[in-house]
C-alpha positions in Angstrom: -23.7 22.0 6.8 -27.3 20.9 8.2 -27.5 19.3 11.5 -31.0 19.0 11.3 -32.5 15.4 12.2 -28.4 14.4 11.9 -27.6 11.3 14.4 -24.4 13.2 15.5 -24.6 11.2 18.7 -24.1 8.1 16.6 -21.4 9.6 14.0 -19.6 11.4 17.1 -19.5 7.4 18.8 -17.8 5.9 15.9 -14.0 5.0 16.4 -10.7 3.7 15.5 -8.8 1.5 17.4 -4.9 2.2 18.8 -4.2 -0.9 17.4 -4.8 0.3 13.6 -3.1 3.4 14.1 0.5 1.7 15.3 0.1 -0.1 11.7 -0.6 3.4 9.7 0.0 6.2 12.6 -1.0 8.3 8.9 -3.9 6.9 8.5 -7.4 9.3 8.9 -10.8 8.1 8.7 -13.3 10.9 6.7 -16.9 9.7 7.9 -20.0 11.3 5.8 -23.8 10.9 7.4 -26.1 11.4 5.1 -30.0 11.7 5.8 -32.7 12.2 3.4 -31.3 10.6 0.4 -33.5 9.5 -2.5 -32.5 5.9 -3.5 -33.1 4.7 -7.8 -31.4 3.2 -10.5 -28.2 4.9 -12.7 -29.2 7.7 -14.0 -27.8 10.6 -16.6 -26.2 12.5 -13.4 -24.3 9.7 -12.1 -23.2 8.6 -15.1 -21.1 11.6 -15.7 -20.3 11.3 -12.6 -18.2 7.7 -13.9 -17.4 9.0 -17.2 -15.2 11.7 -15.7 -13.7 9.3 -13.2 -12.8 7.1 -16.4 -11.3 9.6 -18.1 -9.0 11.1 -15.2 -7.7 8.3 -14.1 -6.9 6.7 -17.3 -4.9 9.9 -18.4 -3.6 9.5 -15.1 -2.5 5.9 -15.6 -1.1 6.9 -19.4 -0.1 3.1 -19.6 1.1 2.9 -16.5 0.1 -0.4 -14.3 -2.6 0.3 -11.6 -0.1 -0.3 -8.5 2.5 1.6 -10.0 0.6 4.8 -8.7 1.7 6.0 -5.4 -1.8 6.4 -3.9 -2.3 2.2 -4.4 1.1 1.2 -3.8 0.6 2.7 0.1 -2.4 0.9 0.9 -0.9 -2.3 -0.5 1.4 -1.6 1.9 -1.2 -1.1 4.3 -2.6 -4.1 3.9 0.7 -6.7 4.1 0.9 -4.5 7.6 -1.5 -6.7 8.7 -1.1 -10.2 6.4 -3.2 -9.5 3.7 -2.1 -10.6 0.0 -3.1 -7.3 -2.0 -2.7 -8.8 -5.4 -5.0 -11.1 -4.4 -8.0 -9.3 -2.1 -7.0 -5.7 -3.4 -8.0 -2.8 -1.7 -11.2 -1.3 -3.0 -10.2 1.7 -5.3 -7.7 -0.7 -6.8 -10.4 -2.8 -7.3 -11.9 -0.2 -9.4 -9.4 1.2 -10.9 -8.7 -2.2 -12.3 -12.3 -1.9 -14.3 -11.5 1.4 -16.1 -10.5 0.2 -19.5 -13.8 -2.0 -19.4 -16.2 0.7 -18.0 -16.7 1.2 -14.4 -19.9 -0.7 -13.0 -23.3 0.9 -13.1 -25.0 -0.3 -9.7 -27.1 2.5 -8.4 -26.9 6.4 -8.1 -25.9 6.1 -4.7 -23.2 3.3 -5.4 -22.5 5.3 -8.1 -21.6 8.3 -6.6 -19.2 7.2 -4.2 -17.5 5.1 -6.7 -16.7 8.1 -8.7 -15.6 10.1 -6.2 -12.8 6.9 -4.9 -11.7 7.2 -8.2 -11.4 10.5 -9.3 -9.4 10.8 -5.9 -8.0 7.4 -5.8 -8.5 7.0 -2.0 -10.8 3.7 -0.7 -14.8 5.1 0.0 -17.6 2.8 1.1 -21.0 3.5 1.4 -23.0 1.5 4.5 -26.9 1.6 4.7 -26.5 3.9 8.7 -30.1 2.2 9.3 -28.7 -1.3 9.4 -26.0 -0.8 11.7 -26.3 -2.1 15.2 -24.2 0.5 17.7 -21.9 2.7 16.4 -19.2 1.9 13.4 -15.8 1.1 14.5 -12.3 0.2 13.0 -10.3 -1.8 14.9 -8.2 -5.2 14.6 -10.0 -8.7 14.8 -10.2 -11.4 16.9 -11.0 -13.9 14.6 -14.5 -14.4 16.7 -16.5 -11.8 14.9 -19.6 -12.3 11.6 -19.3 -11.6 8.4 -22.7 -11.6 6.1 -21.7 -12.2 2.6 -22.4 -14.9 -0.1 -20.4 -17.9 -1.4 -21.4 -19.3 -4.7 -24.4 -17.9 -4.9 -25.8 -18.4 -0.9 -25.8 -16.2 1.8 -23.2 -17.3 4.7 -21.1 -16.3 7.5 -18.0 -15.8 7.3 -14.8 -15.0 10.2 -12.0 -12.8 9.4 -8.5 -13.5 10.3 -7.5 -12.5 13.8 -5.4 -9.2 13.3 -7.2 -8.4 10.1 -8.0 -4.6 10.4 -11.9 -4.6 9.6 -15.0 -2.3 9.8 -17.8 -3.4 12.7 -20.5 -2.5 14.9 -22.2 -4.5 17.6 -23.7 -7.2 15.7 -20.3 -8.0 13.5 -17.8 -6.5 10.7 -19.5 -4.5 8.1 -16.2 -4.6 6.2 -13.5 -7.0 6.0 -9.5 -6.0 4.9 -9.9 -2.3 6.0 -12.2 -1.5 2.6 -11.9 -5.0 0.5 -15.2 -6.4 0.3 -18.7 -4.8 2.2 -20.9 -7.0 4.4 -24.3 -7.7 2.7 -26.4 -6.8 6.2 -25.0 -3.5 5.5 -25.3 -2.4 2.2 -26.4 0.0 0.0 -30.1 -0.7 -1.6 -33.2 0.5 -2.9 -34.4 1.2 -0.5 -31.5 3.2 1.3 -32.3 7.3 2.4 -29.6 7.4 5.8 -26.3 6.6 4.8 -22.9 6.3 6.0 -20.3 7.1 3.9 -15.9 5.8 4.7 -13.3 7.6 3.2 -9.7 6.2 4.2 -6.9 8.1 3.5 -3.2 7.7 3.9 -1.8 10.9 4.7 2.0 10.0 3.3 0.2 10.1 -0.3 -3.3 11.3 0.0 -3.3 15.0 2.4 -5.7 15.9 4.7 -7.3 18.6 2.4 -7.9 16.5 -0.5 -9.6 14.3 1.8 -11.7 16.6 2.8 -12.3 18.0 -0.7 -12.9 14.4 -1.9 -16.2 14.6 1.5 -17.3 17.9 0.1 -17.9 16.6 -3.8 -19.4 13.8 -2.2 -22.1 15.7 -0.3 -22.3 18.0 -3.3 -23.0 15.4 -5.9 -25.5 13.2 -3.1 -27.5 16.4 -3.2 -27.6 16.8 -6.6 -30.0 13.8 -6.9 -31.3 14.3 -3.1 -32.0 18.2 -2.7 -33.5 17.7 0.4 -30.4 15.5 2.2 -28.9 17.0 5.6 -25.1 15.8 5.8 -22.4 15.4 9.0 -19.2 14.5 8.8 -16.6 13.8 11.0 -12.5 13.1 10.7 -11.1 10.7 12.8 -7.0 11.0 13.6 -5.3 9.6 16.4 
């Protein structure tokens, strides 16, 4: 790994709260900085990248419904832990794994990327535009005060999570509401994105440590892939 121009003062700054561990004391955070990325539309790499992801987890499902798999059955139990409804806001890699049988969505090779890589190792993984963030990122629970950027029919508006809902923030407000449901749009990921910060959540009753950090290491491999000249961090936060 390349330090290089890394922010590790930023990445080593980034936290997670008491409060979330007592609901998950197995829960790790995986955090990936990546600098020097090279932003553009789908392309022919991270296409593949989907394809496989489709093609795993549907052998993987063999029929089977989405939340009968172990890996999304914990983190709907990670999320009544704190009064979410997961068949109704699910978490993230559900979300996706939901869109298989349809075809996963082509956003962006970036977006891309990271979506293959939550499925193909069914574990939740954001990706954050680093530049946007105000102070460092931090998981912790609400209290109900804090700004959420998204849109509503269409229109940009501020939202409020639910006090006690476990969210992603910095200084300004939460970058991600239900630990990994829906992104902030101050946040994310664009064309014009090169420094990015990259979440993956993992439950270690169902997901181990090394395959989370397998699941960081084909992240940074396929990033370079398309950006050659990217520097990566990482960081694993544990109680």
């Amino acid at each position: 790994m390349e330090a290089g121009l890394i922010d590790l003062e930023w990445l080593n700054s980034a936290s997670v709260a008491d409060g979330v561990f007592r609901l998950r004391p197995d829960y790790r955070a995986l955090l990936v900085l990546a600098e020097g990325l090279v932003p553009g539309s789908s392309d022919a790499l991270s296409d593949q990248l989907l394809s496989d992801a489709e093609l795993k987890i549907a052998r993987k499902l063999d029929g089977r419904r989405p939340e009968e798999l172990e890996e999304l059955a914990a983190w709907r139990e990670a999320y009544r832990a704190f009064g979410a409804k997961p068949q109704r806001t699910r978490p993230s890699v559900e979300a996706l794994v939901r869109r298989v049988d349809a075809g996963l969505p082509r956003i962006d090779r970036i977006t891309d990327t990271y979506n293959a890589i939550s499925v193909a190792h069914l574990l939740p993984l954001g990706g954050e535009d680093a530049d946007k963030y105000v102070g460092p990122p931090q998981l912790a629970r609400a209290t109900g005060e804090e700004e959420f950027e998204t849109f509503a029919e269409g229109q940009p508006v501020i939202e409020s999570p639910k006090t006690g809902e476990v969210v992603w923030k910095d200084d300004a407000g939460v970058t991600c509401r239900r630990w990994n449901w829906r992104q902030s749009t101050r946040t994310h990921i664009g064309d014009r994105t090169v420094r990015a910060l990259f979440i993956l959540d993992g439950l270690l009753d169902v997901t181990a440590a090394s395959e989370l950090m397998t699941a960081g290491e084909e992240l940074q491999a396929a990033l370079a892939r398309f950006s050659p000249q990217a520097r990566f961090a990482s960081r694993l936060l544990a109680p």
